[in-house]
C-alpha positions in Angstrom: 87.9 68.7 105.2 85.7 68.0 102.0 82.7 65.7 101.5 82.7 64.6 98.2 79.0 64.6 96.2 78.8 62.5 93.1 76.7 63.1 89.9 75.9 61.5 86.4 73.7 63.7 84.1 70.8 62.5 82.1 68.4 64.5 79.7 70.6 67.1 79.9 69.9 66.9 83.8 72.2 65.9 86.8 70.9 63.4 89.3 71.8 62.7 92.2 73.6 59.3 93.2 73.6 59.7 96.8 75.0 62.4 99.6 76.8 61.2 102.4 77.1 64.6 104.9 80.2 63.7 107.5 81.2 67.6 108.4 79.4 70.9 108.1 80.1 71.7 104.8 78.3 70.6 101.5 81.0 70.3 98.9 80.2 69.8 94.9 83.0 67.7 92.8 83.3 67.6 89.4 85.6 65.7 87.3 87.3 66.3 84.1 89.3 63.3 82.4 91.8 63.8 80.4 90.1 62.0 78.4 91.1 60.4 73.9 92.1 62.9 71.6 88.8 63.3 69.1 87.7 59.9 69.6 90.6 58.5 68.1 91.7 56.5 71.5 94.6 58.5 72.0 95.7 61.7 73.7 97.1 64.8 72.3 100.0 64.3 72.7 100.4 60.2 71.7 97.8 61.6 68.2 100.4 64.6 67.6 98.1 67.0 66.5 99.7 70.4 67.5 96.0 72.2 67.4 92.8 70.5 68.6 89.9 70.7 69.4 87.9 68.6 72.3 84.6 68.6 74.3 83.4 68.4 77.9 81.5 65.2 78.1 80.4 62.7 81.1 83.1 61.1 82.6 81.8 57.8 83.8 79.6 57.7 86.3 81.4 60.7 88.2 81.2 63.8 86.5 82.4 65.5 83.4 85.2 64.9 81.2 87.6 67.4 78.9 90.5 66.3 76.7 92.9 68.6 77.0 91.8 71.0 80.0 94.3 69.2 81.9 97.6 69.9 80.1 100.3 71.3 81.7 98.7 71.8 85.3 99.4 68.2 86.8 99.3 68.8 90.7 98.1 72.9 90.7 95.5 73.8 93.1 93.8 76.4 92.3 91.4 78.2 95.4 89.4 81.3 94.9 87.8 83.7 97.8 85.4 86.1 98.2 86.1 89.8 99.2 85.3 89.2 102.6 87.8 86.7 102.8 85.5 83.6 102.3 86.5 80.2 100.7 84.9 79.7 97.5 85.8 76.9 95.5 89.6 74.8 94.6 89.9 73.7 91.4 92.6 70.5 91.4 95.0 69.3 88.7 95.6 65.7 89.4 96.9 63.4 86.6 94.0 62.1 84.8 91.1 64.5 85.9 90.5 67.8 87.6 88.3 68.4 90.6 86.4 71.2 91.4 85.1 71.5 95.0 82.6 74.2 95.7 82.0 75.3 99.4 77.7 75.9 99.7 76.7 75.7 103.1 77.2 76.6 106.6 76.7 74.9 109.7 73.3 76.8 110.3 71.7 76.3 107.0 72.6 72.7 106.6 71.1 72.0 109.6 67.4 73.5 108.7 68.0 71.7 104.9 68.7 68.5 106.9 65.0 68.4 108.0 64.0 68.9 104.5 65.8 66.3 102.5 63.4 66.6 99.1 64.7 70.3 99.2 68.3 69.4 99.8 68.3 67.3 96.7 66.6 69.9 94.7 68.9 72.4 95.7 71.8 70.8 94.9 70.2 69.6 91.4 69.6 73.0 91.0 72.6 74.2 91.5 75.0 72.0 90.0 73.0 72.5 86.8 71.7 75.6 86.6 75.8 77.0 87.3 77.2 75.0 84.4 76.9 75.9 81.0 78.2 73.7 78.9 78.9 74.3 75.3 81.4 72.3 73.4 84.9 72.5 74.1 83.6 75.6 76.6 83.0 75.5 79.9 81.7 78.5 82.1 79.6 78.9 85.1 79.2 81.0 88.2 79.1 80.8 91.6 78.1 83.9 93.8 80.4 86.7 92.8 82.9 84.2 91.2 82.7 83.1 87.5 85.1 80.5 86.1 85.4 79.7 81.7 87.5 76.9 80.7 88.3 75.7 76.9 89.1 72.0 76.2 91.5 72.4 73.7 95.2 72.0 72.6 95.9 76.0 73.3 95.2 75.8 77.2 92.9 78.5 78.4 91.5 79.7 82.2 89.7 82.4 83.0 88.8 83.5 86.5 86.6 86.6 88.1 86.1 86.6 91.3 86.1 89.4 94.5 88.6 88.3 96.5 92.1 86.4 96.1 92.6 83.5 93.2 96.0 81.2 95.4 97.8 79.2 92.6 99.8 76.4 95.1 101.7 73.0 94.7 103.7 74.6 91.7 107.2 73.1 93.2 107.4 71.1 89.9 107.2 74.1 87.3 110.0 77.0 86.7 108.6 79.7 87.6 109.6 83.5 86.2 107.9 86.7 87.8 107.0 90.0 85.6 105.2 92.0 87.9 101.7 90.8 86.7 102.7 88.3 84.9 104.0 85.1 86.1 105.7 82.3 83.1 105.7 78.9 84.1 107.1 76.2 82.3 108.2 72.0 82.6 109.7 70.1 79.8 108.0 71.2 76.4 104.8 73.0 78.0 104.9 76.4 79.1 101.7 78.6 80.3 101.4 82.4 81.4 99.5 83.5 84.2 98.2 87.1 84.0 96.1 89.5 86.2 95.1 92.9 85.8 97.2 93.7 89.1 99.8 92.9 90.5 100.8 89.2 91.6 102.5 88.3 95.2 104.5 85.4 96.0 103.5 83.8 99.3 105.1 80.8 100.6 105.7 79.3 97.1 102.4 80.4 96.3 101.0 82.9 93.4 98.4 85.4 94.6 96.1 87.1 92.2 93.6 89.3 93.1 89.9 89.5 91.9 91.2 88.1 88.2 94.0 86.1 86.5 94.0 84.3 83.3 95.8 81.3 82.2 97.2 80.1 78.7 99.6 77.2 78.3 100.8 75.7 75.0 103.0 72.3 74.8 105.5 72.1 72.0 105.2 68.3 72.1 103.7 67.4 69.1 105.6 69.3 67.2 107.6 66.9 64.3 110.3 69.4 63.5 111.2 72.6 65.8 112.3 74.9 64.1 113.9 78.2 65.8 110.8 79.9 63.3 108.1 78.1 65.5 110.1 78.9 68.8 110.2 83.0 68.1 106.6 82.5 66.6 105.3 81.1 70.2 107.8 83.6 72.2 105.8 86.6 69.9 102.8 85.3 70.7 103.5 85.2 74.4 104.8 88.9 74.3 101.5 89.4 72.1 99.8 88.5 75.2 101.9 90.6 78.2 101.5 93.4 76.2 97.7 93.1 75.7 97.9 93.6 71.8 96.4 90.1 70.9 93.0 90.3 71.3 91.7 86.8 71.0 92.3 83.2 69.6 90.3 80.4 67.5 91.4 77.2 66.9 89.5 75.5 63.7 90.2 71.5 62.9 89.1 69.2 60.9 88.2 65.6 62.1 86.1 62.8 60.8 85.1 65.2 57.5 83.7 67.3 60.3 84.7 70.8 61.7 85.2 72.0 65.1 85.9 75.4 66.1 86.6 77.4 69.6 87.4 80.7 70.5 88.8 83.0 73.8 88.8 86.4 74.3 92.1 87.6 75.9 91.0 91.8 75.7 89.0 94.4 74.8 86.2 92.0 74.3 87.3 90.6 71.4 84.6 88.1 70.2 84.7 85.3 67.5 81.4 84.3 65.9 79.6 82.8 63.2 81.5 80.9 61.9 81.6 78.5 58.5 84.1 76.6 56.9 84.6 74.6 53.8 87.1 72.9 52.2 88.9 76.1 50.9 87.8 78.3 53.2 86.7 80.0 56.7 84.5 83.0 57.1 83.8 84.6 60.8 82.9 87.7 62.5 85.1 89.7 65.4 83.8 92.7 66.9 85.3 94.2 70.4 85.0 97.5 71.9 84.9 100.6 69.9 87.0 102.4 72.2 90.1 100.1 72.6 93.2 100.2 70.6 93.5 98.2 67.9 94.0 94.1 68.2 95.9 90.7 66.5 94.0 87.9 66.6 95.4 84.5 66.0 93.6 81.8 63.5 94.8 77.7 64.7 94.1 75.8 61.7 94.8 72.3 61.9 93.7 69.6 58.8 91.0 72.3 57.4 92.5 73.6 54.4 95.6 73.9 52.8 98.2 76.2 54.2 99.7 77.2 50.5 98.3 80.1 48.5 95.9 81.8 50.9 94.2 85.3 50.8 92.9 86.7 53.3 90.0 89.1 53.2 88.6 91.7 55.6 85.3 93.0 55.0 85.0 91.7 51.6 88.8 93.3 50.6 92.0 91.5 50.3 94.5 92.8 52.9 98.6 92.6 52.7 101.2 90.4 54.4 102.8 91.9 56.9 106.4 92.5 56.7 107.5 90.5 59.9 105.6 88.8 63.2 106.4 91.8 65.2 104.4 94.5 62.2 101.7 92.2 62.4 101.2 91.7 66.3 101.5 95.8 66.0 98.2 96.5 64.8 98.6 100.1 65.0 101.2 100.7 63.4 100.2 100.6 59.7 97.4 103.7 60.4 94.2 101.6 59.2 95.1 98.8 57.2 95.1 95.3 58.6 97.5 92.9 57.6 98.5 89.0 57.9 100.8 86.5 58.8 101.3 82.6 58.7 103.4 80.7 60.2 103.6 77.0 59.4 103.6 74.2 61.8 105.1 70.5 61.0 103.0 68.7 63.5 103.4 64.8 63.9 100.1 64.4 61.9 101.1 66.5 59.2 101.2 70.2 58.1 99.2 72.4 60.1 99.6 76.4 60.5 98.1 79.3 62.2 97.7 83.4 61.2 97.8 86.4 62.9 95.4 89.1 61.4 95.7 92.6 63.1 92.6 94.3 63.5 93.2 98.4 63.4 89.6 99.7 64.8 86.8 97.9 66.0 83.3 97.8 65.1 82.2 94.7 63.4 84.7 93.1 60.7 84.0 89.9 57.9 87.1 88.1 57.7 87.5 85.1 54.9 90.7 83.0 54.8 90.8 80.9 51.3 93.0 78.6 50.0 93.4 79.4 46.4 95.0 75.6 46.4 92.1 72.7 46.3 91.6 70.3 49.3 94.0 67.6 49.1 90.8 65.3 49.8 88.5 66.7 47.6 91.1 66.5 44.9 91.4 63.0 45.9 87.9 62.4 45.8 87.4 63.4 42.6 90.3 61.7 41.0 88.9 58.5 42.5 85.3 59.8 41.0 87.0 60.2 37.3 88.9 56.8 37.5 85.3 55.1 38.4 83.7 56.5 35.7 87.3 55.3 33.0 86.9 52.3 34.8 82.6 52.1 34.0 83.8 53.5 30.3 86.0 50.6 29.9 83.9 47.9 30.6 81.0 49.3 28.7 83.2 49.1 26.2 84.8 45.6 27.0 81.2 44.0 27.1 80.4 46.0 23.8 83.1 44.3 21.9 82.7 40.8 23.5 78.9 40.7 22.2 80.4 41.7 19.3 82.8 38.6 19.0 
């Protein structure tokens, strides 16, 4: 049985509300709301946006909220041991938030912290800041040999290292398909994969993993118009994925004349950085591990530039089209030269698309995607300039001829 610890952060700081000890166990909860969809009041799914971007916030008084961290896992519990066989942490899907529970303490040592309640408080101030890192739509801490990244975004991501055994339970709601180590899960128009580097065990309805698994769920729901192309684009992606050939993902919006951006690793250490985007176009940097195979990655753009007439350029040269989804998730297969796709999505808000881009080798590459199209906006905004300034022209003109009369 838990005890439950609330906290509310200030400065950057989490203080302490109040700690009420009834057993001998200490246990940490944090809470993640689903939260609105980019301040916009709504969810993802009621604002339709098929890619989004949120960010872990405070959630009330209680903890910290995410936006779309939740989707897809309503009523998962997910516990995570060490090697020797202790318990860890649970995290816990409920409808509206998530819980994380962290077990600190034994009997012993909360007894000689009880006689020192200044150094209890610091402790656990202490610890429930100093193992959260938060950053954006990112989430990541650690907790002994256990580490745990989340990403509050529309493409649902999990990550989990730990020494022992990661127990996925209360799944009696979800289809469930088994491939070795690989376990697809899926309820109305959401489906998710569950992947470890071994293999995973079935265990009273449960899903062991051990020492790692990873999570990634997309929902289908705010899709306008699916189309069989979108369907085979998600399945290739999901295959991408099993067969370790897509090496990372980042999702880039537009919201509010603003930009938000998040990336995940899947393998090889595929990382996504610095980042800039216009209206026209994107520009990044992936590296990953010189000695891995080559990798896809994909590009999410939703609302930050045009999907018609793009280019794509890798380290300052324009690359190809690939023939089909399956060339380009092959990144091997065309000896050294990468290669592109889009697909196009017809979201409830509007058009939105994404690209894969294989990757050959691996050092350090410069990627640009440009729309050779103008923003829609911008285009606006300037035909709204050039009407202001007829509109000025004409009644210069109007008042010139009436001092005339």
């Amino acid at each position: 049985m838990y005890h439950t610890l609330y906290k509310t952060r200030s400065n950057n700081r989490f203080q302490m509300k109040g700690i009420k000890l009834i057993v001998p166990v200490i246990v940490l909860i944090i809470v993640l709301g689903s939260g609105t969809a980019l301040g916009d009041g709504t969810s993802n799914e009621e604002s339709g946006h098929y890619f989004d971007v949120g960010s872990f916030c405070q959630y009330g008084s209680d903890g910290i909220a995410g936006k779309y961290a939740l989707s897809g896992l309503e009523g998962c519990m997910i516990s995570v041991y060490s090697a020797e066989g202790s318990h860890l942490l649970d995290i816990i899907y409920k409808s509206d938030h998530m819980e994380i529970y962290f077990q600190i303490l034994d009997d012993a040592v909360l007894k000689k912290l009880l006689s020192k309640e200044e150094w209890l408080k610091d402790y656990i101030n202490d610890l429930s800041y100093k193992k959260m890192a938060f950053e954006r739509s990112e989430i990541s801490f650690t907790y002994g040999n256990c580490s745990i990244e989340m990403h509050d975004t529309s493409i649902n991501f999990l990550k989990i290292h730990t020494t022992g055994d990661i127990i996925f339970s209360n799944l009696s709601k979800y289809n469930l398909t088994w491939e070795g180590n690989i376990v697809e899960i899926s309820k109305n128009n959401f489906s998710g994969t569950i992947i470890s580097n071994d293999m995973l065990e079935e265990k009273d309805g449960k899903i062991v993993a051990k020492k790692n698994v990873m999570f990634r769920g997309t929902d289908l729901g705010p899709i306008a118009d699916k189309t069989p192309e979108i369907y085979n684009a998600e399945e290739a992606v999901s295959r991408a994925i099993k067969a370790r050939t897509l090496g990372g993902e980042i999702t880039i919006v537009r919201k509010n004349n603003s930009y938000k951006v998040d990336s995940v690793s899947y393998y090889g250490n595929v990382s996504i950085k610095n980042v800039t985007i216009n209206g026209e176009k994107a520009e990044f940097f992936v590296s990953g591990d010189d000695h891995t195979a080559g990798k896809t990655i994909k590009v999410n753009i939703g609302g930050a530039m045009s999907p018609k007439d793009l280019k794509v350029m890798f380290d300052g040269k324009e690359i190809p089209m690939a023939d089909n989804l399956t060339d380009v998730l092959n990144p091997d297969n065309d000896g050294l030269q990468p290669e592109y796709s889009i697909v196009n999505v017809k979201s409830k808000c509007g058009d939105e698309f994404f690209l894969l881009i294989s990757i050959p080798h691996f050092s350090e590459h410069k990627i640009v995607i440009e729309s050779l199209v103008k923003n829609p906006i911008f285009m606006g905004m300037a035909a709204v300039s050039a009407m202001l300034v007829v509109v000025a022209a004409a009644w210069a003109m109007f008042r010139k001829d009436k001092s005339i009369l």
